[in-house]
N, C-alpha and C positions, 0 to 999 in steps of 0.2 A: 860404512853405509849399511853393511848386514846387520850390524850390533843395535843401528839407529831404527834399523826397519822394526827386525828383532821385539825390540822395547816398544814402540810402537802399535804393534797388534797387542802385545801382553798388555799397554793400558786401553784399548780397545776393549780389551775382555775382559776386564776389570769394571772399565764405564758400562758393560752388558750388563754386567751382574749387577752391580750398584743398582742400574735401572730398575732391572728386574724389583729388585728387591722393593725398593720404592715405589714401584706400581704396584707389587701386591700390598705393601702395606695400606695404601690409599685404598686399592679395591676393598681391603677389609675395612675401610675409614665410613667409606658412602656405602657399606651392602645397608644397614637399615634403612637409610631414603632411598634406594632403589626397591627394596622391600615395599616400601610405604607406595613410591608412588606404582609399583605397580599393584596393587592390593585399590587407590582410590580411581585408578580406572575402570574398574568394575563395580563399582557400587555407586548408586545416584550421587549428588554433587551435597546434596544437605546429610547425608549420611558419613562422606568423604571429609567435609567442614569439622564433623563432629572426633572422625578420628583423628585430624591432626588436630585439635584441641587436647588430644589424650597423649602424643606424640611426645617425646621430651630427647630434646639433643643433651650430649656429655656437656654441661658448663666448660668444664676445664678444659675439653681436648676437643671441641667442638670449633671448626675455622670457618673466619670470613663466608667462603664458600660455600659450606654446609649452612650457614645460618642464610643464606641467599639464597638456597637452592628449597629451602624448609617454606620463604615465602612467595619463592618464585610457584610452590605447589599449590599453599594458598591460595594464589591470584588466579591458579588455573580452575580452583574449585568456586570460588567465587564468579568468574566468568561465567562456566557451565551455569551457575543458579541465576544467573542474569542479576548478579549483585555486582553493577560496574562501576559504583566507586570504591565499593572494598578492594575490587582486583585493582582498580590504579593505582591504590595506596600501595595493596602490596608489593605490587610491580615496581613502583620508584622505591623502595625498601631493599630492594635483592638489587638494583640497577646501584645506589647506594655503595652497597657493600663487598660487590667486585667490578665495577667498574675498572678500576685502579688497578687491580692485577693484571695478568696473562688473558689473553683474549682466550675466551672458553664459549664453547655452544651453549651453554647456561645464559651467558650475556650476552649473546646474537638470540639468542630464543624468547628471553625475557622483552628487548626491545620491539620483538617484531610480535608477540602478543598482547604488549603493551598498544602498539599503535595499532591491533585489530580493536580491542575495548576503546580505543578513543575515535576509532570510526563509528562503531556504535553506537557510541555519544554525542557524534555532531555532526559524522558527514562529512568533511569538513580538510581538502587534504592539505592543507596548513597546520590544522591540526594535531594528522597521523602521520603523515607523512615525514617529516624530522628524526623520527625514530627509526621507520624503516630506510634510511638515508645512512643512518650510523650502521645498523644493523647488516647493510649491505657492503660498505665500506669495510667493515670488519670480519666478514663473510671471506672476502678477497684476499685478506690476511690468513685466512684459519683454511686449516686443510681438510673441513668436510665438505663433500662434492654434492650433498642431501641439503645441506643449511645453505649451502652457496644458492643452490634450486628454486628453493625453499623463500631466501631473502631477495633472488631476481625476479620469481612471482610477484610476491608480493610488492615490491617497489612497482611492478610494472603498473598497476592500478591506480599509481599517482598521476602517471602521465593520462589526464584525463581533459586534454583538451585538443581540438583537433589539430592547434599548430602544433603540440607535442607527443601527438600519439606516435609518430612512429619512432621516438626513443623507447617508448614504453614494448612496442613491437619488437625493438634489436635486444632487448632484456631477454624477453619468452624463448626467441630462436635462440638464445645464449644458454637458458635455463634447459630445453630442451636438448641440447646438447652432453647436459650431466646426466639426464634420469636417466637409469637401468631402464630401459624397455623389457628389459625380460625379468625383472624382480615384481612378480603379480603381486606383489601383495602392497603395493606402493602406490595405493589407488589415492591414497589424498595427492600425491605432488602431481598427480596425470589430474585428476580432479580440478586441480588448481589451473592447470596450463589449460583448460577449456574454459573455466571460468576468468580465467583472465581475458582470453582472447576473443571470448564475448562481450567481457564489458568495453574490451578497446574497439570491436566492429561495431556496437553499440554508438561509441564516440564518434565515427565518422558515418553513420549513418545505415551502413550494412546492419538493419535492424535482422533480417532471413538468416544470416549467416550468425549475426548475435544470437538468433532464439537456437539454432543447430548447436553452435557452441555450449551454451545452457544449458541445453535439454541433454547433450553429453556427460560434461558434468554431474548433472541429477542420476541420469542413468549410472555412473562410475560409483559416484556412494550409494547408489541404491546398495550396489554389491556390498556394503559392508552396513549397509544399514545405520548411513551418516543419518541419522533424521531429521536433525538441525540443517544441516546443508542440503539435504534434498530439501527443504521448504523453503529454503534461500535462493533456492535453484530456481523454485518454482513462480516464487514474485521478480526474479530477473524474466523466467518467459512471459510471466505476464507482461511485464512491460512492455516486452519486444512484441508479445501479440496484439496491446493497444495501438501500437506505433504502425504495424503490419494494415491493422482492419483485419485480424483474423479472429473474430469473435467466438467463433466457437473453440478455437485452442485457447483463447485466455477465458473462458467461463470453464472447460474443462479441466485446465492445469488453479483455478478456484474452487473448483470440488475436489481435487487434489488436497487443497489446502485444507478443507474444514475436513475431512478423513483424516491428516495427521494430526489434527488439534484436538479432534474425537480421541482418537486410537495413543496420544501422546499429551493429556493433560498436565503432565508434569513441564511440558513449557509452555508456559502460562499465556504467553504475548501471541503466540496463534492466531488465536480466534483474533486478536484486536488485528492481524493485519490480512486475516482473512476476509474480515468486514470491510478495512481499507481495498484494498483490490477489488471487492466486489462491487464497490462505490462508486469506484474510478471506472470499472469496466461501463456501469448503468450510467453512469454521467456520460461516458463517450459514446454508448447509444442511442440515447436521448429517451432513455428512460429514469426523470428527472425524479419522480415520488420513492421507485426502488431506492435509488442513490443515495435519496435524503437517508432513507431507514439506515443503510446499512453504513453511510458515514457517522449520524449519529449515535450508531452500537458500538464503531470503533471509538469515537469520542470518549464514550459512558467506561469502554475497556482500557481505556490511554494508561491509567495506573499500573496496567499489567505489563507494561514495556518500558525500559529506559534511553529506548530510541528515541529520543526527542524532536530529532528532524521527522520523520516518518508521524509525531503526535501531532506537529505544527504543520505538517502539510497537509494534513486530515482537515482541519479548517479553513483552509483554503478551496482544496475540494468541493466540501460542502457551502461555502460561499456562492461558487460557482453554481452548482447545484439550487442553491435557493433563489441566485438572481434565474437561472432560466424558467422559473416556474411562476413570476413577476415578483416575488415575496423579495424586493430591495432593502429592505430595514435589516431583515432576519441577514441577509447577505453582508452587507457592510460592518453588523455586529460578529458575523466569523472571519471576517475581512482583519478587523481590528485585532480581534482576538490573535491572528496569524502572525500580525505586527508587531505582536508583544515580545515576540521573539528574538532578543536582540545576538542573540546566538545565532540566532539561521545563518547559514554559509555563504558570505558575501560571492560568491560564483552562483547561485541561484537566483542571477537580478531580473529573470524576465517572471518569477512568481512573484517576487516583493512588486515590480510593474504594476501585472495584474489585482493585486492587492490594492492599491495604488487608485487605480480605474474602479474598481468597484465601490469605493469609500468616496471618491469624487462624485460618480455618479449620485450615490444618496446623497451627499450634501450638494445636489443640484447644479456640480461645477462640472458641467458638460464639457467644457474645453481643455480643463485638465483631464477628464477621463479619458479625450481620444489623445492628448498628447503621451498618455500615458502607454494606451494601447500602439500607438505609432512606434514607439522606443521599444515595444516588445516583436514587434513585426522588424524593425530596422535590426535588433538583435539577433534576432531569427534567420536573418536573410543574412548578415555576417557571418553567423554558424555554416548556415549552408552553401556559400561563397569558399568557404574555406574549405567544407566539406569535397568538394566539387575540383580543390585544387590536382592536378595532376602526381605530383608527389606523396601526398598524404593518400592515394589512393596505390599508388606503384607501392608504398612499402605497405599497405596491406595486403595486397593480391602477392607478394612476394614471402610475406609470413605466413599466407594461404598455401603457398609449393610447399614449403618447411611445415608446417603442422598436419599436413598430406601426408606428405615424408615418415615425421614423427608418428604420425596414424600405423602407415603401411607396417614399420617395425613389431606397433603392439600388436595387428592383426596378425604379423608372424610369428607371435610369439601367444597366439589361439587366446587374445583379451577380447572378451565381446562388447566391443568397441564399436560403432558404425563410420565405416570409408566417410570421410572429409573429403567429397567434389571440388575438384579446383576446377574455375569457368571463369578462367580471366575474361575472356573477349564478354564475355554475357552482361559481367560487373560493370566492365569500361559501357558497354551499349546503355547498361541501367542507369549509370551515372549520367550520361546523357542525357536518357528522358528524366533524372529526379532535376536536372537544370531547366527544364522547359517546363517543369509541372511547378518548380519554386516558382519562377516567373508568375503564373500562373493564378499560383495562388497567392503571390503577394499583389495580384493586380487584386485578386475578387477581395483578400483584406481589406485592401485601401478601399476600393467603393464601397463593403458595407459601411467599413468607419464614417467614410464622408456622409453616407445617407443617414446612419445614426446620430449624427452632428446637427442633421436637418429634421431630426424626429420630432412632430412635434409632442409638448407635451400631454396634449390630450390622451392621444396614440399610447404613450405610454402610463399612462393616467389607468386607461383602460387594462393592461394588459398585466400593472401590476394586480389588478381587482380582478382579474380572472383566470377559474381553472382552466388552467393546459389541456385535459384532456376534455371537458365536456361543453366548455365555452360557456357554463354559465358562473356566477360570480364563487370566488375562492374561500375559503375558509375564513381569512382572517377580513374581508371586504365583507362577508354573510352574517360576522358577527358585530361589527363598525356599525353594518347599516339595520341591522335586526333592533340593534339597541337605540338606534334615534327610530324607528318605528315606534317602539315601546317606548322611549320618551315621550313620541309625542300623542300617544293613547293615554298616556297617561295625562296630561298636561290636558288634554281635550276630552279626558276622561268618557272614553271609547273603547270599543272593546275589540278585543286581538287575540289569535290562537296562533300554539307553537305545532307544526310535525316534524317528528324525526322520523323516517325509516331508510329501512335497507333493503338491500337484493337478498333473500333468501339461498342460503345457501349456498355463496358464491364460490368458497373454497372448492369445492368437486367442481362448475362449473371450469375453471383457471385448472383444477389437476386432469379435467379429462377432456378440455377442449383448447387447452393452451392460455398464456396470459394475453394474445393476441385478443384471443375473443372475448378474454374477461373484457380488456378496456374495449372493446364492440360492445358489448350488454352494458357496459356502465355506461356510455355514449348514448346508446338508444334510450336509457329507463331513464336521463335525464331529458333529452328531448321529446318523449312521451308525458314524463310529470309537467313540464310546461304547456304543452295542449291543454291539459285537464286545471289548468290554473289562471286568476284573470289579471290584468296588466300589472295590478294593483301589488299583487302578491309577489315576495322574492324567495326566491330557491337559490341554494347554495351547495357546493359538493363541502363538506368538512371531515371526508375522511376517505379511505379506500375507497368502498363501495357505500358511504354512509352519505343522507341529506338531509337539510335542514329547509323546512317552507317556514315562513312566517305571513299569517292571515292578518291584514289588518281587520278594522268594521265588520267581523263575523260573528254571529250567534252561534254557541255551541251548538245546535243544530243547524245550519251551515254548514260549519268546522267541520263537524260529521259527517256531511252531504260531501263535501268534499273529498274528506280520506279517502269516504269509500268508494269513490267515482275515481280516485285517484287508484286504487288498490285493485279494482273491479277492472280498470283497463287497461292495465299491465298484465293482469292475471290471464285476463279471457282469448288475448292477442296473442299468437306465439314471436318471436320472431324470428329473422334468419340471416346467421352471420355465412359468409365462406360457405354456401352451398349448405350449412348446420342450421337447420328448424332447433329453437328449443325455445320450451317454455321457459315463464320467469314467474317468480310472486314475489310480495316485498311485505314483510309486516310495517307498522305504522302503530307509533307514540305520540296519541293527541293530548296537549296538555295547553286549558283556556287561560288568558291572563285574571290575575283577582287584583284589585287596589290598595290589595295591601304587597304589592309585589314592585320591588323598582329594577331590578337585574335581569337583564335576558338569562344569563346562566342562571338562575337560579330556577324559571321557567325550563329551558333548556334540559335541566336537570330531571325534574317532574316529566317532561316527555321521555326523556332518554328510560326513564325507569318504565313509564306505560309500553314504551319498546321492547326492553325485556321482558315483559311481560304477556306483549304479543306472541315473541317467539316462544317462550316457555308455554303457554296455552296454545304452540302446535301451531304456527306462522300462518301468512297469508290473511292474517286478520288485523281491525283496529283495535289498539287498546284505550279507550277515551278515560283517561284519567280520574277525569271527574265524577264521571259517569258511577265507575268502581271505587271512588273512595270509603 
């Protein structure tokens, strides 16, 4: 037995050494890629791409491994430059080439950054989710306590429905379990555990506790100056602050975002979802013409992102946006546009709905628009049934003690972190009234729908031809019916004058009296221009603060009697918004019709220029066209 033992340890120390020997040789195998990759985490991603082009592995002595881990680098630098089908390729390239071996954090790493770039791509957790499924599976096998973390994060973000949220919960408490609380420097996996645990309170409805969790997160990389994740951080609080009605943290955490798309032009797609956020905030305030702007800027920016979901939701938005304003045509044609998408992520069925309803509507099929709207409110009301269930809420408020818990440790270990509030009893009270307030508000759905069902056409006849904010007719109704004016001066060979003008100066009014009072003065100088105008005549708003008169049966001097009686009593009048006297002036571009003329715009045209021409000869005057030619 001693001789057996004896022998025993001696190959013990034998297999030491052997080891030994074998991990230094591999250590000296991979020091150039560990060189490499750390050398391209310090230098932008397009400068990184260029160095492993310059890179060359041994042909001969170069394994499986190393040729995996060469494009597993690639994919990482391709990512960063937001080129996501080069990093897919290369990701299934390195997933390829050691699959088949020993489970390695190389191959738990590659699948679960693989399935980050395919979220990016579509959203979509059919999609992403299969990879992070292996990735976690294989996590289980492998003995790092960081990638095990690391792969329960991230799976936990699949669970994104409320019957299965709280599998995705029992992940986090599990992940939270591995992090070093006192290893500070470990801010992405704490990073993560907040961003997860917002997007799951997000899923059942805890929007206050979702924006908390977020706003943690953002704060955690701020510490390392994550700048991509702080901006990611930042349109998840938006969301949670649309969802809230807390307008001024989601316009604030929006000036957030175009500061790091200023200060961070190297990532490109910024601005395009700074414009989105901004769109969606002024749509949910019912400030319809903002919205348009800045959904349309994100449109024009859609190239700069290969977020696809995020580009096809943008016309949706804007859809939306143009039906509240009566413009149905313009709406149904972003409606369709959204429809094109035959990628969009079949979990998203109450926007394809709404899609749905708004394309019915313009083609006049009223009855499938509200069946349409019906099936998004009965969807609605499923979600929040569910939400409302007693379980799905106990395993939230119970991963709320445990991320308390997990708080209190980094707070002991001096991370400037902010305390996690646990308020069970307050949640259960809240849940309560969000089930009296659904009720509620799926009664007042249902009766608008029905009333809507009863609208007559007239009613909306009217409301597509008129501006929102000044009640008189819209841009595209002022240019329809300007040009059957002009047809028919023409035809009856009569004569007709065009004015354009605007409010002087409006910009300083909107920066030193607010946009509130801007649209008060653009309200008033339209219901003042109508006084001064006779039945006969149509006025139109066709721009911000810009209008459009058309004079039938007037003589250039009329036309003239007119402007200036138009311009003289705007000028002379002050008026008073919110307790604020102020003055107004407006220049004015008179431009007469001639017979040899058949296009309103082309007439249009000829004013718009006596307009500028107004204001450059120092505003508050007419410019009569003809007068000066």
């Amino acid at each position: 037995m001693y001789i057996a033992k004896k022998w025993l340890n001696r190959a013990g120390l034998y297999m030491v050494a052997s080891f030994a020997a074998v991990a230094s040789l591999w250590a000296q195998a991979v020091e150039p890629l560990q060189q490499l990759e750390q050398q391209l985490s310090e230098i932008p991603a397009a400068q990184a791409l260029i160095l492993l082009d310059e890179f060359q592995l041994e042909p001969d002595s170069a394994s499986g491994y190393d040729k995996a881990k060469l494009h597993f680098l690639y994919g990482m630098q391709y990512q960063r430059g937001r080129q996501l089908e080069q990093a897919i390729a290369s990701y299934d390239k390195a997933i390829a080439l050691i699959k088949s071996l020993a489970v390695s954090d190389l191959l738990i790493d590659t699948y679960l950054e693989r399935s980050f770039v395919l979220y990016l791509t579509t959203n979509d957790p059919e999609a992403y989710c299969g990879d992070r499924d292996k990735a976690l599976t294989l996590a289980r096998l492998h003995g790092n306590k960081q990638l095990l973390a690391k792969s329960l994060t991230q799976k936990a973000f699949c669970y994104n429905k409320v019957t299965n949220v709280h599998q995705g919960i029992a992940l986090l408490d599990e992940a939270m379990l591995l992090i070093d609380t006192e290893a500070i420097t470990d801010y992405n996996r704490k990073a993560m555990i907040y961003n997860a645990t917002g997007s799951l309170y997000r899923t059942v409805g805890l929007h206050k506790r979702g924006y908390v969790n977020f706003n943690k997160a953002y704060q955690t990389w701020s510490e390392i100056d994550d700048t991509q994740d702080m901006f990611n951080m930042l349109h998840n609080m938006i969301s949670e602050a649309v969802k809230l009605g807390d307008w001024d943290k989601a316009r604030g955490n929006i000036a957030q975002q175009f500061s790091l798309a200023l200060s961070a032009p190297e990532f490109i797609d910024f601005r395009f979802f700074a414009h989105l956020n901004a769109g969606r905030v002024e749509l949910a305030t019912h400030n319809y013409a903002e919205a348009i702007e800045h959904l349309k800027q994100a449109i024009l920016l859609k190239e700069t992102t290969r977020e696809q979901y995020f580009v096809t939701g943008s016309y949706l938005f804007l859809a939306k946006a143009y039906l509240r304003t009566g413009e149905v045509e313009k709406a149904a044609e972003m409606a369709r546009t959204f429809k094109k998408n035959n990628q969009f992520p079949k979990n998203m069925t109450s926007m394809a709905l709404t899609a749905n309803a708004i394309i019915a509507l313009d083609e006049q099929q009223y009855l499938s628009a509200i069946y349409a709207l019906l099936e998004v409110i009965d969807e609605e009301r499923e979600k929040h049934k569910q939400i409302i269930d007693n379980e799905v809420i106990d395993s939230a408020l119970e991963h709320n003690a445990k991320l308390a818990e997990f708080e209190n440790q980094l707070l002991a270990n001096q991370l400037a972190i902010n305390e996690l509030s646990l308020a069970a009893v307050k949640d259960k009270e809240r849940i309560y009234d969000l089930r009296l307030s659904i009720f509620f508000l799926v009664a007042i759905v249902l009766v608008i729908a029905i009333l809507f069902l009863w609208h007559s056409r007239k009613t909306f006849k009217h409301s597509a031809q008129t501006d929102f904010l000044t009640g008189i007719a819209n841009r595209g109704h002022t240019f329809k019916l300007g040009q059957r004016m002009l047809d028919r001066a023409i035809k009856k060979q009569r004569s007709l004058a065009v004015i354009i003008f605007d409010i002087d100066n409006f910009k300083s009014i909107n920066d030193r009296y607010g946009h509130h009072v801007g649209d008060l003065a653009i309200k008033a100088v339209a219901r003042r221009a109508e006084r001064w105008l006779r039945d006969c005549d149509l006025i139109g708003r066709i721009g911000g603060e810009e209008f459009l008169i058309v004079l039938p049966d007037v003589t250039e001097a009329e036309a003239m009697e007119i402007s200036e009686r138009l311009r003289e009593g705007i000028a002379t009048q002050p008026f008073q918004f919110d307790e604020q006297v102020i003055e107004l002036t407006v220049s004015l571009g008179l431009a007469p019709f001639k017979m040899s003329q058949t296009s309103l715009t082309e007439l249009i045209n000829q004013a718009d220029r006596g307009l500028y021409k107004a204001k450059f000869s120092g505003k508050n005057r007419v410019y009569f066209v003809e007068q000066f030619a």
